[in-house]
DRENTIZA-587471 format. One record per residue (C-alpha): residue number from 1; residue in one letter; z, y, x. Coordinates in nm, 4 decimals, padded with zeros to 6 digits, always signed. Each point is the difference from the previous one (the first is absolute). Last residue first. Layout:
BEGIN
NODE   resi   resn         pz         py         px
NODE    NUM      a          Z          Y          X
...
This chain:
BEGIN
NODE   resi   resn         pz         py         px
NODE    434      x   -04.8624   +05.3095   -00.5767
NODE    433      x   -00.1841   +00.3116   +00.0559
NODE    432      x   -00.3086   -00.1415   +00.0101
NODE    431      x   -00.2903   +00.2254   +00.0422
NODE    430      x   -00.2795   +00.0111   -00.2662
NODE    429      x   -00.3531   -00.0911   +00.0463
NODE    428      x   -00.2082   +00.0083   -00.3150
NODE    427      x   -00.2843   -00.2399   -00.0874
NODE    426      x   +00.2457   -00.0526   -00.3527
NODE    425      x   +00.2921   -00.0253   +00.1983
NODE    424      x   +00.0457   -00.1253   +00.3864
NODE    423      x   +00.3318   -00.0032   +00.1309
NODE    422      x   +00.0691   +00.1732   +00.4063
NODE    421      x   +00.2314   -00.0840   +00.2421
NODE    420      x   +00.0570   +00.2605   +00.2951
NODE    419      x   +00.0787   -00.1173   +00.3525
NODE    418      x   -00.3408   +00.0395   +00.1497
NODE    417      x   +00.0258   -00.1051   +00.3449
NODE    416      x   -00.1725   -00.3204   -00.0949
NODE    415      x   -00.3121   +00.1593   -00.1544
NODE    414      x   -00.0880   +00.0858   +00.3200
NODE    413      x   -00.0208   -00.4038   +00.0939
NODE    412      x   -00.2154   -00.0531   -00.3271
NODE    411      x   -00.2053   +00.2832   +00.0216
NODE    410      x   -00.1398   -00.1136   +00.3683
NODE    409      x   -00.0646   -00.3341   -00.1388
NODE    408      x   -00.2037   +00.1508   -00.3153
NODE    407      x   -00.2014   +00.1911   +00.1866
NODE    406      x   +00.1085   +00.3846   +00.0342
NODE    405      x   -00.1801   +00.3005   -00.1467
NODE    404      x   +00.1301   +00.1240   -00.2620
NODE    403      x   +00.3911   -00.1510   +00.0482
NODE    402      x   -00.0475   +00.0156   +00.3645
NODE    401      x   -00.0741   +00.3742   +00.0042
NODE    400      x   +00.2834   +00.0659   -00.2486
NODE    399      x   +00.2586   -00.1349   +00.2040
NODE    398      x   -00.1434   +00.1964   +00.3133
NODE    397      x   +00.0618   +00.3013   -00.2569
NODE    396      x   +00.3372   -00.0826   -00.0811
NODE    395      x   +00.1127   -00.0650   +00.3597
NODE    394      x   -00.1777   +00.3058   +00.1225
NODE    393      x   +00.2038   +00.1632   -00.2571
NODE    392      x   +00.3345   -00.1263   +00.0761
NODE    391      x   -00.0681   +00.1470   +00.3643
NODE    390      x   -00.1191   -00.1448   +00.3227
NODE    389      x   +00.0530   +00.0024   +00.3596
NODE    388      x   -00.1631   -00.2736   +00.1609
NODE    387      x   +00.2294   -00.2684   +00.2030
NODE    386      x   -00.0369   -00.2203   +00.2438
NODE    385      x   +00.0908   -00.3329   +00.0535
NODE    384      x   -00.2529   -00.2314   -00.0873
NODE    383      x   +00.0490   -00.3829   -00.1072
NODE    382      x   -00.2280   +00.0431   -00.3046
NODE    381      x   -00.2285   +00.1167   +00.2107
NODE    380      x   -00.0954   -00.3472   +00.1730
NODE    379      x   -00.3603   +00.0097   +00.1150
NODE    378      x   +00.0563   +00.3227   +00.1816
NODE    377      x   -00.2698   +00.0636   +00.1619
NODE    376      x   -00.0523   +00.1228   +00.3149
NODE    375      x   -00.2613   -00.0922   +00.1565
NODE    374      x   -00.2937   +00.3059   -00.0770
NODE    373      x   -00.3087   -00.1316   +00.1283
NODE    372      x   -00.1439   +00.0692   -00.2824
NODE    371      x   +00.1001   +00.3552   +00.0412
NODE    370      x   -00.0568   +00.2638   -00.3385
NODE    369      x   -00.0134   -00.2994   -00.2633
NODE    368      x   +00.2620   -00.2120   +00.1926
NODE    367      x   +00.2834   +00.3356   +00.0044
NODE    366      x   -00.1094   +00.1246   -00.3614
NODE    365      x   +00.0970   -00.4112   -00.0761
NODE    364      x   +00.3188   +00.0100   +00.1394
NODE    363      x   +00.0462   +00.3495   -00.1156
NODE    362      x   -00.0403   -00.1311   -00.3428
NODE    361      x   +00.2312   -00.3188   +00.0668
NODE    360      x   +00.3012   +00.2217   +00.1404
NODE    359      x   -00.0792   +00.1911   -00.3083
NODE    358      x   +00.0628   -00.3133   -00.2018
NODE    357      x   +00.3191   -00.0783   +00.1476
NODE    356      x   +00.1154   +00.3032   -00.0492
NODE    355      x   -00.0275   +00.0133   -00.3693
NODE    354      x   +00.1163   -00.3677   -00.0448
NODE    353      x   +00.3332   +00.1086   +00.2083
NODE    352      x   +00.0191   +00.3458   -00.2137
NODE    351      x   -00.0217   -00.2217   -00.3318
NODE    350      x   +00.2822   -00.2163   +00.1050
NODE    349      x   +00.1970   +00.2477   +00.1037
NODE    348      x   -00.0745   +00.1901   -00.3362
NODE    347      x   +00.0975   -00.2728   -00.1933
NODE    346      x   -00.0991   +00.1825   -00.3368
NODE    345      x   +00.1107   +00.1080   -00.3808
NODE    344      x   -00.2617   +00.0859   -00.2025
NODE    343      x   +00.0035   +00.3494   -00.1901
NODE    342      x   -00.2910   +00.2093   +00.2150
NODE    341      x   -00.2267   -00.3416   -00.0121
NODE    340      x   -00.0011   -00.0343   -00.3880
NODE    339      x   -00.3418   +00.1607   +00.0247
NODE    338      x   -00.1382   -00.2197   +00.2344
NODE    337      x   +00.1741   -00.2800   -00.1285
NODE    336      x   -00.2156   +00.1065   -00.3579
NODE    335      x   -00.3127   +00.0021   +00.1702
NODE    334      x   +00.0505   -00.3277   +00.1782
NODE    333      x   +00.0671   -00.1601   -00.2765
NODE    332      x   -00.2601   +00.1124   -00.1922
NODE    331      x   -00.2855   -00.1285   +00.2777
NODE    330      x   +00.1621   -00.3333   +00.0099
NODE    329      x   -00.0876   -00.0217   -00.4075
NODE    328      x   +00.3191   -00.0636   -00.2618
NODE    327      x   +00.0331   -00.2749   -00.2076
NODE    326      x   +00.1489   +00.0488   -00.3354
NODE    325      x   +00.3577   -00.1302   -00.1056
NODE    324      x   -00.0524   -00.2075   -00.3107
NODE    323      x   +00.2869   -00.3093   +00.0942
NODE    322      x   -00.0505   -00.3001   -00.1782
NODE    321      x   +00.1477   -00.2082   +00.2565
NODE    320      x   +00.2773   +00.1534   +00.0595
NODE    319      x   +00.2285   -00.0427   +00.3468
NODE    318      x   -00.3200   -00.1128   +00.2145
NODE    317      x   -00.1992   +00.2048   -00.1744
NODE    316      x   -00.1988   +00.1298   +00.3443
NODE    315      x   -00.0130   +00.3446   -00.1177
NODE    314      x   -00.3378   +00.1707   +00.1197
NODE    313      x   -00.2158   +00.1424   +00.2893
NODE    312      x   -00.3059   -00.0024   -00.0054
NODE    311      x   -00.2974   -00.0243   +00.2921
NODE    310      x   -00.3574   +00.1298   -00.0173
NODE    309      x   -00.3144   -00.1133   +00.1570
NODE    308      x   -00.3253   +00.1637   -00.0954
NODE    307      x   -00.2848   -00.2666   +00.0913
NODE    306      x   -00.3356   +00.1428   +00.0528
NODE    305      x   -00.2928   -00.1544   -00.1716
NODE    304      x   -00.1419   +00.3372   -00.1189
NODE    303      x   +00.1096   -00.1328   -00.3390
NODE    302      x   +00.3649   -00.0040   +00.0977
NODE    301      x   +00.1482   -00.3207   +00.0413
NODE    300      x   +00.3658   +00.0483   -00.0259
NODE    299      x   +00.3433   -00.1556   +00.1693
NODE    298      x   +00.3201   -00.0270   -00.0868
NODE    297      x   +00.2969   -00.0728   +00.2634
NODE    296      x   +00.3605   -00.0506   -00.0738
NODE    295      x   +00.3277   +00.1165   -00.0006
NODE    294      x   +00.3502   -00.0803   -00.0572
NODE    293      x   +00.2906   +00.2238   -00.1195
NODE    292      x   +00.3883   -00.1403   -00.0768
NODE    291      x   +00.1288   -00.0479   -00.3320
NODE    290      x   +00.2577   +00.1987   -00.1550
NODE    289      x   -00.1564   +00.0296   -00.3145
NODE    288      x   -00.1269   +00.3252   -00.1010
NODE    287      x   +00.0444   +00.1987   +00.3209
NODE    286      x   -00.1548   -00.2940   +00.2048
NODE    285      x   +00.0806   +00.0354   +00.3565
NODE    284      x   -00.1409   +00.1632   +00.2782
NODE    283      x   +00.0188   +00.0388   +00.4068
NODE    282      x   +00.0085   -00.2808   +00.0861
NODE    281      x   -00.3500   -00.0923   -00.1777
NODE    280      x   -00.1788   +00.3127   +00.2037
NODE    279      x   -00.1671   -00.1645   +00.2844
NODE    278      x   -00.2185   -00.2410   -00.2072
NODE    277      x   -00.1076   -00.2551   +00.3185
NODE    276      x   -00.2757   -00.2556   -00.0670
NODE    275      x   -00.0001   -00.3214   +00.1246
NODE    274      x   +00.3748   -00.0130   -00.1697
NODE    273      x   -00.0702   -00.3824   -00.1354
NODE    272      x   -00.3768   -00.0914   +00.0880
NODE    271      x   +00.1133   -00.2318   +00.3026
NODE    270      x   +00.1706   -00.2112   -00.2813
NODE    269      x   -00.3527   -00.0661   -00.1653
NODE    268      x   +00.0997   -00.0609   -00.3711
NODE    267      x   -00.0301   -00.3083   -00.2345
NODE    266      x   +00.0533   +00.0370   -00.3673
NODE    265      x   -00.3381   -00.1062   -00.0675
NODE    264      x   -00.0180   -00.2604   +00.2003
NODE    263      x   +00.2637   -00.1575   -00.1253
NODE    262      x   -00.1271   +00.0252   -00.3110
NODE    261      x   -00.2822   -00.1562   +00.0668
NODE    260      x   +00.1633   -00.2655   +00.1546
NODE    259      x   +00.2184   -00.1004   -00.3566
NODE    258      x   -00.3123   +00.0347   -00.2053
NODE    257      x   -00.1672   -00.2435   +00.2400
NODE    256      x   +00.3285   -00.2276   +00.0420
NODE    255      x   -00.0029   +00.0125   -00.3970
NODE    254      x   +00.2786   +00.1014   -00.2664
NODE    253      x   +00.2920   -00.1280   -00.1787
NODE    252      x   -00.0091   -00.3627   +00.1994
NODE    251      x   +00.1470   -00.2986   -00.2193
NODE    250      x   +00.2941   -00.1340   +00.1526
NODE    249      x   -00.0064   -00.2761   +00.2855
NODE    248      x   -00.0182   +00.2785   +00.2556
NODE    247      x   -00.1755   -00.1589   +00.3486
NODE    246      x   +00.2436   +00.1134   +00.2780
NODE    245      x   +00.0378   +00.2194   +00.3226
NODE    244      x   +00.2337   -00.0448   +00.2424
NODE    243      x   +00.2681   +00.2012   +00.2396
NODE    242      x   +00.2606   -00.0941   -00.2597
NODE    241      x   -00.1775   +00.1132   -00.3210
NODE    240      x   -00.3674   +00.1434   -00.0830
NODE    239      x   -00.1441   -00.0062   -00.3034
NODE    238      x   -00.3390   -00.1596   -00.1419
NODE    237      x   -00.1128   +00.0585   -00.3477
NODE    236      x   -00.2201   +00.2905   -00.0662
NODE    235      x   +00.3056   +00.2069   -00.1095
NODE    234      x   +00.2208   -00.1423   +00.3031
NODE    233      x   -00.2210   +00.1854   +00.2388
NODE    232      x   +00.2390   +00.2556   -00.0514
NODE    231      x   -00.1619   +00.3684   +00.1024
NODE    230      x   -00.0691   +00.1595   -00.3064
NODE    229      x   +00.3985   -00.0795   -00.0958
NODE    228      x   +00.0529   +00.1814   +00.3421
NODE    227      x   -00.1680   +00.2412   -00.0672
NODE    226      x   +00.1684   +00.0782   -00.3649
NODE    225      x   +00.3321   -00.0727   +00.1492
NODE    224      x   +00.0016   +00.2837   +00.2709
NODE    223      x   -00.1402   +00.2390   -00.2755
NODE    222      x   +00.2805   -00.0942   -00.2634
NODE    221      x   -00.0334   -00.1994   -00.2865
NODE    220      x   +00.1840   +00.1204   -00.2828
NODE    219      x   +00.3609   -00.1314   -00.0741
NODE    218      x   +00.0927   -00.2355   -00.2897
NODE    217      x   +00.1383   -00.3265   +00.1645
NODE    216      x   -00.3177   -00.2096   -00.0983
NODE    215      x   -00.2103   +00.2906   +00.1687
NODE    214      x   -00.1329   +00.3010   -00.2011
NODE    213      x   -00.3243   +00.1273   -00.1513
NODE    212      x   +00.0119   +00.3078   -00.2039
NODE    211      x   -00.4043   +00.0153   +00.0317
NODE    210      x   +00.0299   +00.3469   +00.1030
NODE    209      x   +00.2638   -00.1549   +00.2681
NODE    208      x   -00.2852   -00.2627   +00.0949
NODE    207      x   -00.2874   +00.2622   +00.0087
NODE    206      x   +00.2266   +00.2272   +00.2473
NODE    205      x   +00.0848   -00.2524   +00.1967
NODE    204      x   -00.3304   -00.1319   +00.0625
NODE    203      x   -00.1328   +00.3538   +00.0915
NODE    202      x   +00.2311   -00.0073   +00.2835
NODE    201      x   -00.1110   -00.3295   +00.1190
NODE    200      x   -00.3700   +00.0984   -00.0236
NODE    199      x   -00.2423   -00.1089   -00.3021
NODE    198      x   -00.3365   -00.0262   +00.1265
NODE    197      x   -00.1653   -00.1329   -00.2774
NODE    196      x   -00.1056   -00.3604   +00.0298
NODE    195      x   +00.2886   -00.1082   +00.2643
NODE    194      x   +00.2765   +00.2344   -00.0666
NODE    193      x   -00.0328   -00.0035   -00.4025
NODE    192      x   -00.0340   -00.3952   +00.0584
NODE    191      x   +00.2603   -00.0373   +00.1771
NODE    190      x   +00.2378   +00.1558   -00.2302
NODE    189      x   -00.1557   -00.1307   -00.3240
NODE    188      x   +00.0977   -00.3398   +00.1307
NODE    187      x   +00.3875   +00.1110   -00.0148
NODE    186      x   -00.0547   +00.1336   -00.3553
NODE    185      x   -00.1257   -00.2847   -00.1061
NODE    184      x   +00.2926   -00.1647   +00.1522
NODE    183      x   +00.2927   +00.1686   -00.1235
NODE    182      x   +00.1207   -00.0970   -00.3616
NODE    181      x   -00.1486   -00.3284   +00.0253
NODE    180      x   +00.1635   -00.0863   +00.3728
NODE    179      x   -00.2390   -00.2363   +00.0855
NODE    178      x   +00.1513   -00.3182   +00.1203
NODE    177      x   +00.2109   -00.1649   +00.2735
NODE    176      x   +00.1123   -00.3751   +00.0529
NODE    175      x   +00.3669   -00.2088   -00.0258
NODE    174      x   +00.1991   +00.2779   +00.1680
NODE    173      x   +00.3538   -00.1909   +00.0253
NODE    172      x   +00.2867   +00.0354   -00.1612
NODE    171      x   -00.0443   -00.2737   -00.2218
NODE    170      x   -00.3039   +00.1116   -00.0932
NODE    169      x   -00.1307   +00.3607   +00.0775
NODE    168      x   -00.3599   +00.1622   -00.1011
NODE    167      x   -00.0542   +00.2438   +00.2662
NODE    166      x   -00.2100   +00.3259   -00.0891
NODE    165      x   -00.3034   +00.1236   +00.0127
NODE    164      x   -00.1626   +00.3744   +00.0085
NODE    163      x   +00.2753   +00.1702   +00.1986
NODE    162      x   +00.0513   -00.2192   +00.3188
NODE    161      x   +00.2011   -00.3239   -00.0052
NODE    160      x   +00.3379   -00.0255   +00.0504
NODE    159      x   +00.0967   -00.1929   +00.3144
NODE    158      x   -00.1675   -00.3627   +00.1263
NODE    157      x   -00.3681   -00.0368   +00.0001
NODE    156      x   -00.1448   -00.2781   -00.2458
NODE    155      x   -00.3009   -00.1714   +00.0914
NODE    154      x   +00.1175   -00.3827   +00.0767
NODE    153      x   +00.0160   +00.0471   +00.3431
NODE    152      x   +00.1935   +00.3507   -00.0583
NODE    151      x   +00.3251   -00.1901   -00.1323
NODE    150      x   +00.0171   -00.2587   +00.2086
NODE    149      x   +00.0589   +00.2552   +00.2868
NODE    148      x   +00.2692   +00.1526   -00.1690
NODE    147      x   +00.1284   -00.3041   -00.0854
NODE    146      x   +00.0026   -00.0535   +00.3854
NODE    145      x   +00.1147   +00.3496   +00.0779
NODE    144      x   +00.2942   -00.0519   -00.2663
NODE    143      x   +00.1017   -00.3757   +00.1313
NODE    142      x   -00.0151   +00.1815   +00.3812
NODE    141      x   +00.2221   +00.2471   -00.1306
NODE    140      x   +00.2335   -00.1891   -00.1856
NODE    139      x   +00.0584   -00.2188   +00.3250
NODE    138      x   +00.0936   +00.2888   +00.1576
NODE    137      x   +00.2425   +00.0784   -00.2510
NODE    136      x   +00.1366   -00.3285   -00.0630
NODE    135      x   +00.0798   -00.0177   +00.4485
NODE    134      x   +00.1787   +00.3173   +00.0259
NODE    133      x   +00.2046   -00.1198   -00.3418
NODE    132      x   +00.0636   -00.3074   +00.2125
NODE    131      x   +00.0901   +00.2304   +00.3407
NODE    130      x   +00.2543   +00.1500   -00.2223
NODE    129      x   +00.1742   -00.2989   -00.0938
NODE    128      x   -00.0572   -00.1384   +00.3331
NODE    127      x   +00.1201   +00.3417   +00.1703
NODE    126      x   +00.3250   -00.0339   -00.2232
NODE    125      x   +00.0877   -00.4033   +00.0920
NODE    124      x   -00.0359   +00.1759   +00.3570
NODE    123      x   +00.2367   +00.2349   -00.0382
NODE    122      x   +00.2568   -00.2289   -00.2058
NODE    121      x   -00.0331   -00.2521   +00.3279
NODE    120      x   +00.1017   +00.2602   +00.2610
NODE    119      x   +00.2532   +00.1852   -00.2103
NODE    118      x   +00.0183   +00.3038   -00.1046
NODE    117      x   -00.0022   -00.0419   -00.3569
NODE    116      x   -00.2477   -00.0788   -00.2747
NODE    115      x   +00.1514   -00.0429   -00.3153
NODE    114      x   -00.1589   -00.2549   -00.2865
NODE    113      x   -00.1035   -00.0096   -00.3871
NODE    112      x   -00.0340   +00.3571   -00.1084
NODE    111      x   +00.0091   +00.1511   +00.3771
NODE    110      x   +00.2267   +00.1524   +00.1977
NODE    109      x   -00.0902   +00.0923   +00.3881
NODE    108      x   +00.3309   +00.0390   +00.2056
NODE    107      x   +00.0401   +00.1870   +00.3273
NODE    106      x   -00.2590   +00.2314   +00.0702
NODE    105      x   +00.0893   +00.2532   +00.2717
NODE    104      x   +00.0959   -00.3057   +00.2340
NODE    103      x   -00.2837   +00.0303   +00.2411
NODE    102      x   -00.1379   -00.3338   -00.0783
NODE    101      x   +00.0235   +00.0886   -00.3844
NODE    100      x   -00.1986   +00.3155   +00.0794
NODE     99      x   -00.2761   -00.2200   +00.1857
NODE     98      x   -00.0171   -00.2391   -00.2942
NODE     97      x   -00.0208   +00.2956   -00.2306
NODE     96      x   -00.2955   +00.1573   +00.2074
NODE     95      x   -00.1547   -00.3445   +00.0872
NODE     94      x   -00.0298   -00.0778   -00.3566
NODE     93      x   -00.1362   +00.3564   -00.0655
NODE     92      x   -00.3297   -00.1186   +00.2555
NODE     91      x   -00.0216   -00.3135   -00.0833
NODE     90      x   -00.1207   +00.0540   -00.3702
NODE     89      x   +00.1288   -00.0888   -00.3064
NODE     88      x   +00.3247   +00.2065   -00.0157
NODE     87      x   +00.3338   +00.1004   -00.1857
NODE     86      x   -00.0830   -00.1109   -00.3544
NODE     85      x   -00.1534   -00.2731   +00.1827
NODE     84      x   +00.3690   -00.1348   +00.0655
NODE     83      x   +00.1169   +00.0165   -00.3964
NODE     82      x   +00.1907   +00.1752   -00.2411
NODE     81      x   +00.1411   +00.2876   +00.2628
NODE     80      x   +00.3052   +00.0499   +00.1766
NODE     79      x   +00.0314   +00.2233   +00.3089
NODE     78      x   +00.2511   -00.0339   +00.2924
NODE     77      x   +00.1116   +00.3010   +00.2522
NODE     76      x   +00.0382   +00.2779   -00.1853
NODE     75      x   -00.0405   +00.3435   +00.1196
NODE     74      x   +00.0190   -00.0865   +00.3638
NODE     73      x   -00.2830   +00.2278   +00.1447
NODE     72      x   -00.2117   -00.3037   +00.0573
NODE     71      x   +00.0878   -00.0894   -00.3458
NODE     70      x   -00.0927   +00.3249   -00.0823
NODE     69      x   -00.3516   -00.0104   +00.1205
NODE     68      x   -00.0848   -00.3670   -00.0864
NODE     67      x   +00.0837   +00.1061   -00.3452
NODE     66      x   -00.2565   +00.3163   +00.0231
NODE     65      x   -00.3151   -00.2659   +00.1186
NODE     64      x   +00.0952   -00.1984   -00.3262
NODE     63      x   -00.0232   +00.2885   -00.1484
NODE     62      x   -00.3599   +00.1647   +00.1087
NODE     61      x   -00.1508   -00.3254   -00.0255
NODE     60      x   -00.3067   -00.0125   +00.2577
NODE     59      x   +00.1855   -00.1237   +00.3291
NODE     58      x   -00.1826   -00.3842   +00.0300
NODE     57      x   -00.2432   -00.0549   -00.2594
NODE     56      x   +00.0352   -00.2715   -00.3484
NODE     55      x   +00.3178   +00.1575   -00.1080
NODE     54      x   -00.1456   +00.1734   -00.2886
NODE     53      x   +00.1657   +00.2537   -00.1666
NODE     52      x   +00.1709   +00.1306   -00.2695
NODE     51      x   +00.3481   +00.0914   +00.1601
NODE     50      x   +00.3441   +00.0288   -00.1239
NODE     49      x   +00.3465   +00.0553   +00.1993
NODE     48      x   +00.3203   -00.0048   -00.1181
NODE     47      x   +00.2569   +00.1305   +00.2213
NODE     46      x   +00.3541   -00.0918   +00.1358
NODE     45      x   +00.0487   -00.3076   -00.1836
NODE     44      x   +00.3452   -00.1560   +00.0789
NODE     43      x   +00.0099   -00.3426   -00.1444
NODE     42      x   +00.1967   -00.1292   -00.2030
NODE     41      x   -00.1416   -00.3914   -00.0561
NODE     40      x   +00.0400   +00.0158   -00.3867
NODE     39      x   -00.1207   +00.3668   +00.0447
NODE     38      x   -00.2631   -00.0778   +00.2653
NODE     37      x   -00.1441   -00.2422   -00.1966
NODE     36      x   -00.0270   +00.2322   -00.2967
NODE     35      x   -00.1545   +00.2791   +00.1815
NODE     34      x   -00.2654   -00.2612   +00.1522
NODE     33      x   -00.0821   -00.1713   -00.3411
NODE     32      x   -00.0553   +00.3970   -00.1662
NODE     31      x   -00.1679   +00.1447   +00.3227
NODE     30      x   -00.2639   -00.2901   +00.0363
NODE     29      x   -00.0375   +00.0412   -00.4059
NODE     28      x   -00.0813   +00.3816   +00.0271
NODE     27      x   -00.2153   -00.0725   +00.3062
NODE     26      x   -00.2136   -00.2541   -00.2174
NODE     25      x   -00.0250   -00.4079   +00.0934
NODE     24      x   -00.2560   -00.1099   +00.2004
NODE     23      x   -00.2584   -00.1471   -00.1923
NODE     22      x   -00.2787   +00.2705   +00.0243
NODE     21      x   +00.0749   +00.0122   +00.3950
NODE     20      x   -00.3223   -00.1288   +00.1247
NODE     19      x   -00.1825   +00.2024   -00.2223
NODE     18      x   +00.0845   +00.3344   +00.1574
NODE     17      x   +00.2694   +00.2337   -00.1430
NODE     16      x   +00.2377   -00.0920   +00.2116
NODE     15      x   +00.3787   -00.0418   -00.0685
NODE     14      x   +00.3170   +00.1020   +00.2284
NODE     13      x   +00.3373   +00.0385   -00.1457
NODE     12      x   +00.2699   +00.0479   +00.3805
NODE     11      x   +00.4024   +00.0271   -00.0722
NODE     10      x   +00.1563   +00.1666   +00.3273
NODE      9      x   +00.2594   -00.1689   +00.0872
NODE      8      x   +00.3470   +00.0922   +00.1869
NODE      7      x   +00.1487   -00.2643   +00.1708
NODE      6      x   +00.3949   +00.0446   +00.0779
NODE      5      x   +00.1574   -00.0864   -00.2947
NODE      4      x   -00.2423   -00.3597   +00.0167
NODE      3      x   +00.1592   -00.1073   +00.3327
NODE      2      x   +00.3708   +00.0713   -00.1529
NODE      1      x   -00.0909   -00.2267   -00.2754
């Protein structure tokens, strides 16, 4: 009795949520057989301690790791809990309490049935009983990979399947997969808008939420979902599981050729992404939506044959869809920062660098044009030293002569000592305050 006064437990409810667990009993029913035991038994319980968890990886429950911590701090030294795989199934926590019990920190492990103390052959009956759940679990997982397995040789991939079918389940088990009836047309319709008439992603979306279309839990199809529905080679029936591909054994919703040309209509040429530079998408938001600015290219055959080339900007929608802000030309833009440039706020040390820098490159090139065998260049002027007096005008007005006359590259690094933010409205620049 004296031994028992002195032992202070910690009580320890552990249950996963994975299958594996589904017949272990509940925490609240752990806590109610324990709590009882330990009054017929009386035993000091320090704490109670809960955790949903599985105890298939070493370190990875956040409370079992916290009892380890105050029993190496001497908070209590013994723990009871309903059972030994309550406290581990894998080597690496075994070793942990073993190693504590070793030290003496851990005195007395009481279970439902049996007590663990430190004792050479108690220790090891423990690391059997823990090594055994060790052993079921791995076990389970080779039986799961195998049915797994079994399971996509016949033509049925494991998981939920994609919007469109679903699983018909017997005994637990997903006996084959069919149409969706509520979904599928809908589903084919998809690909073929994309395929036959050039439906994008975006414009996919917005037909399916005009359609009120939802998915079997009630949300809309996002963007990210509505590729990668286009994308599942599950929907002319082969799928892909485990590092292999399969043969479906359910009826296909639409054709490899459909399926291809779709594919080949939504692909893109990744060294086209930001070919093109639009210096002045920083620098604006959407007034009317919050979205940011992107831009874009439009060109015109005139009937002389030449090609006018012209490039809008506009709201993006990536925070509203439906949003009816009106583009705005280049030219416009540049107008209006020119007359917004008296109110913008700048980095004028940043500015005055670029300035010099580029005068150092005009006398550069006076110096070649007037000697050729003028040597020496500075190839490097960025890394210059000297200085050119200057004033908040010449700042302003070198400003303006790259924003009329600058290429796009030489806007977009000038544009970076500009510290104002600016909203389009209605074609009409406006700065941001906010």
């Amino acid at each position: 009795m004296k031994i028992l006064e002195k032992l202070k437990y910690v009580l320890y409810a552990r249950k996963s949520s994975e299958s594996d667990e589904r017949q272990a009993m509940s925490i609240n029913g752990q806590l109610m057989e324990m709590k009882e035991k330990a009054k017929k038994e009386k035993i000091n319980i320090v704490e109670i301690v809960k955790e949903s968890h599985s105890a298939k990886e070493t370190g990875q429950r956040p409370m079992f790791n916290y009892i380890l911590e105050n029993i190496e701090k001497g908070k209590y030294n013994a723990i009871i809990t309903w059972a030994p795989d309550r406290l581990s199934r894998n080597a690496g926590d075994l070793g942990k309490i073993v190693d504590l019990m070793d030290q003496g920190k851990l005195e007395l492990i009481t279970c439902h049935s049996q007590s663990f103390s430190n004792n050479p052959n108690e220790k090891f009956l423990l690391m059997i009983l823990c090594s055994q759940a060790k052993l079921e679990n791995d076990n389970r997982g080779i039986n799961v990979k195998r049915g797994h397995k079994n399971k996509c040789m016949v033509g049925i991939r494991p998981g939920p399947a994609p919007i469109g079918y679903v699983n018909i389940i017997k005994a637990n088990r997903i006996s084959s997969v069919q149409f969706d009836e509520e979904r599928y047309l809908i589903i084919k319709e998809m690909f073929e808008k994309v395929a036959y008439e050039g439906y994008s992603g975006r414009m996919i979306r917005k037909w399916l939420h005009k359609e009120n279309f939802t998915t079997p839990r009630g949300n809309k199809m996002s963007l990210s979902r509505v590729f990668a529905t286009l994308k599942n080679p599950f929907y002319y029936g082969e799928f892909h599981f485990g590092g292999n591909w399969y043969k479906g054994s359910y009826k296909p919703l639409i054709s490899k050729e459909l399926f291809d040309k779709v594919q080949i209509q939504l692909e893109t040429c990744p060294k086209q992404w930001n070919k093109q530079v639009f210096p002045f998408k920083k620098i604006c938001t959407c007034n009317s939506c919050g979205s940011g600015i992107t831009a874009e290219i439009r060109y015109r055959v005139l009937k002389s044959t030449k090609v006018n080339t012209h490039i809008y900007y506009h709201c993006c929608k990536s925070k509203d869809n439906y949003c009816r802000e009106p583009y705005i030309t280049e030219e416009e833009m540049i107008n209006q920062l020119v007359m917004l440039l008296p109110q913008m706020k700048l980095n004028k040390d940043y500015l005055l660098k670029e300035f010099n820098d580029e005068i150092k490159r005009l006398n550069n090139l006076k110096k070649i044009v007037e000697d050729t065998n003028y040597k020496g260049i500075e190839y490097t002027p960025h890394n210059g030293k000297s200085k050119i007096n200057t004033t908040d005008k010449m700042i302003k007005n070198y400003l303006l002569h790259i924003l009329k006359f600058g290429n796009p590259e030489e806007r977009l690094r000038i544009l970076e000592g500009v510290k104002t933010k600016f909203a389009l409205s209605n074609r009409i620049l406006e700065i941001d305050v906010v």
